[in-house]
C-alpha positions as CSV (number, residue, x, y, z in Angstrom):
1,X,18.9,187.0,89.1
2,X,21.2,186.6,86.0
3,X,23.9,189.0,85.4
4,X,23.8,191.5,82.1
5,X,26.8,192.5,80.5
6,X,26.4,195.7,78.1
7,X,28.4,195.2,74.7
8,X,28.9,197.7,72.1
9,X,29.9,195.4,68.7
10,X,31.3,196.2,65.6
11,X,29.4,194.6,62.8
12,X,31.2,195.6,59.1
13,X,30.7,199.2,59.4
14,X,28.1,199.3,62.5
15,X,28.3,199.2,66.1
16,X,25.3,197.3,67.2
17,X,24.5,197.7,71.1
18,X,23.7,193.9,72.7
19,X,23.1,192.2,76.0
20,X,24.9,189.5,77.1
21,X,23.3,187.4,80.0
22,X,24.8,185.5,82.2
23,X,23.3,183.2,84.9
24,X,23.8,183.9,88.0
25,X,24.8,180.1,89.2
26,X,28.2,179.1,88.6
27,X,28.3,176.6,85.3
28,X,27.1,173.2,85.8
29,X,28.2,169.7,85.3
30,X,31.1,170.4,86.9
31,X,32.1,173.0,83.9
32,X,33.9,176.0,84.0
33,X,32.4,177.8,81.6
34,X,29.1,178.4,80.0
35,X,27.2,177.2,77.4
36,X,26.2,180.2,75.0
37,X,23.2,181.1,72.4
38,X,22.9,183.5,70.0
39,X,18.9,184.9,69.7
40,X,18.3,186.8,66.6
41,X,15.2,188.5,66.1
42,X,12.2,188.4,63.7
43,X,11.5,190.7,60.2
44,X,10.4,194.3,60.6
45,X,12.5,196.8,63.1
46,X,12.6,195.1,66.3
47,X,14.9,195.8,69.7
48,X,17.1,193.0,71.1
49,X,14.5,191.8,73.3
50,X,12.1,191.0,69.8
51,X,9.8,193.3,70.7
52,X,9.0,196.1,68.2
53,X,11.5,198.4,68.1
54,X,9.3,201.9,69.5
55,X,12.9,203.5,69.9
56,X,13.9,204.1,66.5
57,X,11.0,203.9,64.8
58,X,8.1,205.5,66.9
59,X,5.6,206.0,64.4
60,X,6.1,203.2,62.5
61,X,4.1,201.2,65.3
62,X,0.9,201.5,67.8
63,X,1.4,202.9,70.4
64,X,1.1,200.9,73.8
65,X,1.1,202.0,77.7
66,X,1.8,198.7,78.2
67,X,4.4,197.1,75.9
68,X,4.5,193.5,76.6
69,X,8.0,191.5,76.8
70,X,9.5,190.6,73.7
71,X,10.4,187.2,73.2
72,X,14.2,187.0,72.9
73,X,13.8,188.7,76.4
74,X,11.8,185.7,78.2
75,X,14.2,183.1,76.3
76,X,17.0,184.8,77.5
77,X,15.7,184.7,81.1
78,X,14.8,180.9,80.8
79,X,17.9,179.9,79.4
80,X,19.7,181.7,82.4
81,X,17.5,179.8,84.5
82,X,19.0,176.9,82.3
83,X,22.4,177.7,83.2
84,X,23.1,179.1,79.6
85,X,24.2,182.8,78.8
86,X,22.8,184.1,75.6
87,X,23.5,187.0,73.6
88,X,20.7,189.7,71.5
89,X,21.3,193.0,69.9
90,X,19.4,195.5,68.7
91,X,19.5,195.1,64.6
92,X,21.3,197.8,62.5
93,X,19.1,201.4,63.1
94,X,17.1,199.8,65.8
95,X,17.7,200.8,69.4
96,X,21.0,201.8,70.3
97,X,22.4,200.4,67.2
98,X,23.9,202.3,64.2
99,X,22.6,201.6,60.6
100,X,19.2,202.2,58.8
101,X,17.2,199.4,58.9
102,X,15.2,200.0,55.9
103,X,18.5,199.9,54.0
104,X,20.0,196.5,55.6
105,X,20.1,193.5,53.3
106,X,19.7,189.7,54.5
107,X,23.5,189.0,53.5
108,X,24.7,191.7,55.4
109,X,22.2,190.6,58.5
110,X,23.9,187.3,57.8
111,X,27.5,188.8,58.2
112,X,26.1,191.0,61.4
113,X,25.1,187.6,62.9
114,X,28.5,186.3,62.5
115,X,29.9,189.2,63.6
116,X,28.3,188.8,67.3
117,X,29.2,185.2,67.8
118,X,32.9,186.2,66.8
119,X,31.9,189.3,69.6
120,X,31.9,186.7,72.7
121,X,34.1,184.3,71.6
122,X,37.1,185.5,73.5
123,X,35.1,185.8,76.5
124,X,36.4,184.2,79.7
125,X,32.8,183.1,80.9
126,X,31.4,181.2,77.8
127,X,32.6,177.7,76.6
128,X,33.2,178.1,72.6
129,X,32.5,174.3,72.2
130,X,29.2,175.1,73.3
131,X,27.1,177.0,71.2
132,X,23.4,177.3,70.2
133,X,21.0,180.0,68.3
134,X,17.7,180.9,68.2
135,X,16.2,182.3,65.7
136,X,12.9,183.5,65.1
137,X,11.1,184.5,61.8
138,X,13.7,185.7,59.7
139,X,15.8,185.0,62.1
140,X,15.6,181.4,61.2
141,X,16.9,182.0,57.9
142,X,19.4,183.9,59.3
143,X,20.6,181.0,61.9
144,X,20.8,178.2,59.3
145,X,22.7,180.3,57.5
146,X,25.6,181.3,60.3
147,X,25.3,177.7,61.1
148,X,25.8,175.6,58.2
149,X,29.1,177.0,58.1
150,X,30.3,177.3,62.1
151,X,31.3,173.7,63.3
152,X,30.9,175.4,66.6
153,X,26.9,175.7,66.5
154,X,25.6,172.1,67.8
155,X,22.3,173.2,68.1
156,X,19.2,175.2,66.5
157,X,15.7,176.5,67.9
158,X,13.7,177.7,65.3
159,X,10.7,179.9,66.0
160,X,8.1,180.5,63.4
161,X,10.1,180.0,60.6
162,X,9.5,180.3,56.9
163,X,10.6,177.3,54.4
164,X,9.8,179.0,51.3
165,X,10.4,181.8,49.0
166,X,10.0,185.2,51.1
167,X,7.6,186.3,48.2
168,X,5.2,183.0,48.9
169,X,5.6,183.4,52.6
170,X,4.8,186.9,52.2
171,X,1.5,186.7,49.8
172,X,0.0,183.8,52.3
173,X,0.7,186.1,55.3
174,X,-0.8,189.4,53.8
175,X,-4.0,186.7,53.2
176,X,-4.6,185.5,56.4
177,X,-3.5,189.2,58.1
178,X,-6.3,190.6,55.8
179,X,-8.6,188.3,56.9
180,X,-8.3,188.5,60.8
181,X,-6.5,192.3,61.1
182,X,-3.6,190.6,62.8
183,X,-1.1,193.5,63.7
184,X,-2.5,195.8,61.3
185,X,-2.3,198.5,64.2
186,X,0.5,198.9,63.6
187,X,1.4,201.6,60.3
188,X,4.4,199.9,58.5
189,X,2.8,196.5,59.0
190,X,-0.4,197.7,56.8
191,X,1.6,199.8,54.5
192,X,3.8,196.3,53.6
193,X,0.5,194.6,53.4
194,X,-0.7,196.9,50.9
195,X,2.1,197.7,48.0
196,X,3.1,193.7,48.5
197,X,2.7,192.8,45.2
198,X,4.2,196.2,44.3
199,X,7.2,195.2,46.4
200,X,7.6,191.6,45.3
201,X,7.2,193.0,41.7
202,X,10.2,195.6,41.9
203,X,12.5,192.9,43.8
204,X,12.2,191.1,41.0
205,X,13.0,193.3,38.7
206,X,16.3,194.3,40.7
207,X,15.3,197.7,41.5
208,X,17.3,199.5,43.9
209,X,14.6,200.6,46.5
210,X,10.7,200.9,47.0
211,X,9.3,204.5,48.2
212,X,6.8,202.6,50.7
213,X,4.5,205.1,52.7
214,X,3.8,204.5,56.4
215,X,0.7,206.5,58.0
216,X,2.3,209.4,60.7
217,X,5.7,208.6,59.4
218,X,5.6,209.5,55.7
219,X,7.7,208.0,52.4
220,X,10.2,205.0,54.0
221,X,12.8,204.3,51.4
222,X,13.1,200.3,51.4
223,X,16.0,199.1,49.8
224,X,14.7,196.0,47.7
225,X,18.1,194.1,48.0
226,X,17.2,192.3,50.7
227,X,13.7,191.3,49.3
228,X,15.2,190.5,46.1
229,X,17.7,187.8,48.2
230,X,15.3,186.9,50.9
231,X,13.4,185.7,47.7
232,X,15.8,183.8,46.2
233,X,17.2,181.7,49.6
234,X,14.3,180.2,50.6
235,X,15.4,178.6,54.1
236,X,13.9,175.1,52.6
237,X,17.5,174.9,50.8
238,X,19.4,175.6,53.4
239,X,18.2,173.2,55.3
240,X,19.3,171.1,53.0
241,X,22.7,172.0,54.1
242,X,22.8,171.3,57.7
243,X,23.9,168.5,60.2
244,X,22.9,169.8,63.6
245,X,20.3,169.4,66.2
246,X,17.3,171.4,65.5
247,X,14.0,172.1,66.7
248,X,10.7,173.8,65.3
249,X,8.8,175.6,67.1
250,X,5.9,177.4,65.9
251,X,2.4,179.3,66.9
252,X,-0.9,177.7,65.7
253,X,-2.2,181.3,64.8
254,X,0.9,182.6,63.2
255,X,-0.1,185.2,60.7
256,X,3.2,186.0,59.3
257,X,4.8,182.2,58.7
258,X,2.1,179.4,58.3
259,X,3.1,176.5,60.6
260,X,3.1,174.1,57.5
261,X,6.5,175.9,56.9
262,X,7.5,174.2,59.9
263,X,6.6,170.7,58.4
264,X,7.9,171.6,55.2
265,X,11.4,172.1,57.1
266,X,10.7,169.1,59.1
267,X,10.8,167.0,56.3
268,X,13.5,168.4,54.4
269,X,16.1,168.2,57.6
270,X,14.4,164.6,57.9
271,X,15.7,163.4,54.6
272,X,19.2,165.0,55.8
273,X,18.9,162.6,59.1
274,X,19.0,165.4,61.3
275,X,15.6,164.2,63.0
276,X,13.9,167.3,64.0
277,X,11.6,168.2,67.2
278,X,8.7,170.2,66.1
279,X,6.0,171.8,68.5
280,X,2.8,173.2,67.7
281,X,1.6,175.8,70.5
282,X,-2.3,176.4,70.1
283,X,-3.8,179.3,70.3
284,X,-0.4,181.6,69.7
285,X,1.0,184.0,67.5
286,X,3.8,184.6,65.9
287,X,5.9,186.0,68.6
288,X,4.3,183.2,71.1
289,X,3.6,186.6,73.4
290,X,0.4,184.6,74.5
291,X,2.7,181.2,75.5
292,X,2.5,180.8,79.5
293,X,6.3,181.4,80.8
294,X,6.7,177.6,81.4
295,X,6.1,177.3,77.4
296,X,9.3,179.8,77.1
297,X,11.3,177.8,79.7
298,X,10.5,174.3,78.3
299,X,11.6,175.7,74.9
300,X,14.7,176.7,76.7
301,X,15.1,174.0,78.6
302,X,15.5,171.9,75.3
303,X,17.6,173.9,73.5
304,X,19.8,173.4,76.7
305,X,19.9,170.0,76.2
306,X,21.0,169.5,72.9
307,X,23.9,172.0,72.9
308,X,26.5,169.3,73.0
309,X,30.9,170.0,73.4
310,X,31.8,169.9,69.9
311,X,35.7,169.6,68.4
312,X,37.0,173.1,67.3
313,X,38.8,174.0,64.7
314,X,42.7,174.9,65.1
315,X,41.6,178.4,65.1
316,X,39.1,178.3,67.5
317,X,41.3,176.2,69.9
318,X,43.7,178.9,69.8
319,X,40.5,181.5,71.0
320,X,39.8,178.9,73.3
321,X,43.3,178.8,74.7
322,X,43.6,182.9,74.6
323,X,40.4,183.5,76.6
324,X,41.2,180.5,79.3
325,X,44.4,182.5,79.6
326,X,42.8,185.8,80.8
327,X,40.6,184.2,83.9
């Protein structure tokens, strides 16, 4: 079984509560320390496992008897299996961790995400010259944009990402989740679906926040700052920016990102030479809950692959140095 390690992590002003997972074999290759990932998490309140985040924000979902696992939990379990450790948190006011989420912009999830990488560097387990990240969603957007400026990070996965403007992801996704009722169970998901236009429309007029109301949980104050960047950093330039191993993978029934993003992202980190892997997994949604676990561990399993030992930077050598000290 792999080993968690409970971490409490101060992000700016936040303390975000994460797992750190550690196999349970000894490194491999001869190694004697661990290859590491970071997994961040999709849009909308979610827990550090992905799954939607029922903690702090009860009635802002359906209600299930039988919550099914999210998928940062089954990738971390695979990559364990892998012989990787990984590292999730709960977002700012999700789970454990401090914050409101409704009021958290993409910069500052940005700066959060850097923030947990800096977290494990010093730890005696992990090897910093080996580092990936997963991110799924927005949490795409969110890894290119750690990455492009860590030399550390040698390798992406990228789950169901957007390549576009937030606000044309957005308007194709509310399309397609009117058309089938994907995840409209679920009260905030409807409510965004309804007042889109309304919340694309204030963004872009720089308003400060959007009064938007969730059945059984009454007038959520969404700050629009986020929106307003989310639309203006479309991940399609930011991979424009990066020289690293990546991967796409993506669900043919995604209702929230359309998996011609994932082509459109293809071809842009083509044109850089960074030669993508892409995957299309039929008959699968957005948070691949319907993927077979030997999906999850082959997804895994090539993220593993690719995360190569990569030179550090004088200041990372001397982390390096400090945490090989404390063994």
């Amino acid at each position: 079984m792999a080993r968690p390690e409970e971490l409490n992590v101060q992000a700016g002003e936040a303390r975000l509560a994460a797992t750190l997972l550690l196999p349970d074999e000894p490194p491999r290759d001869g190694e004697r320390r661990y290859p590491n990932v970071l997994l961040l998490p999709s849009w909308l309140p979610r827990d550090r496992d992905g799954a939607w985040d029922r903690v702090g924000h009860a009635g802002w979902f359906a209600r299930t008897t039988d919550p099914e696992p999210g998928l940062l939990s089954r990738l971390a379990e695979a990559l364990a299996a892998h012989g990787v450790a990984s590292l999730r948190a709960d977002p700012r006011g999700c789970g454990a961790s401090e914050g409101a989420w409704q009021a958290t912009s993409l910069f500052t999830k940005i700066d959060d995400a850097r923030d947990l990488l800096s977290a494990v560097r010093g730890h005696p387990q992990l090897d910093l010259r080996r580092t990936g990240m997963v991110g799924h969603g927005e949490g795409a957007a969110l890894a290119l944009s750690v990455a492009i400026g860590d030399p550390a990070v040698s390798a992406l996965t990228l789950i169901g990402p957007a390549a576009r403007s937030w606000r044309d992801v957005l308007r194709r996704g509310v399309g397609e989740r009117n058309r089938t009722g994907t995840d409209h169970q679920h009260p905030v998901v409807a409510a965004i679906d309804r007042s889109s236009e309304e919340i694309i429309e204030r963004a872009e007029r720089r308003e400060e926040r959007f009064d938007l109301w969730v059945r059984g949980a009454g007038s959520v104050p969404l700050a629009l700052a986020g929106v307003e960047q989310a639309i203006h950093t479309p991940s399609l330039a930011l991979a424009t920016m990066l020289h690293r191993s990546v991967a796409l993978v993506h669900g043919a029934d995604d209702a929230w990102s359309h998996p011609d993003e994932s082509v459109l992202l293809a071809d842009a980190l083509g044109e850089r030479g960074s030669r993508p892997g892409r995957r299309l997994v039929p008959e699968v949604g957005h948070d691949l809950a319907e993927a077979p676990d030997a999906v999850i561990h082959e997804i895994a399993g090539d993220l593993a692959t690719r995360i190569r030992a990569v030179e550090l930077p004088p200041v990372l050598v001397a982390i390096d140095e400090m945490s090989d000290g404390v063994r």
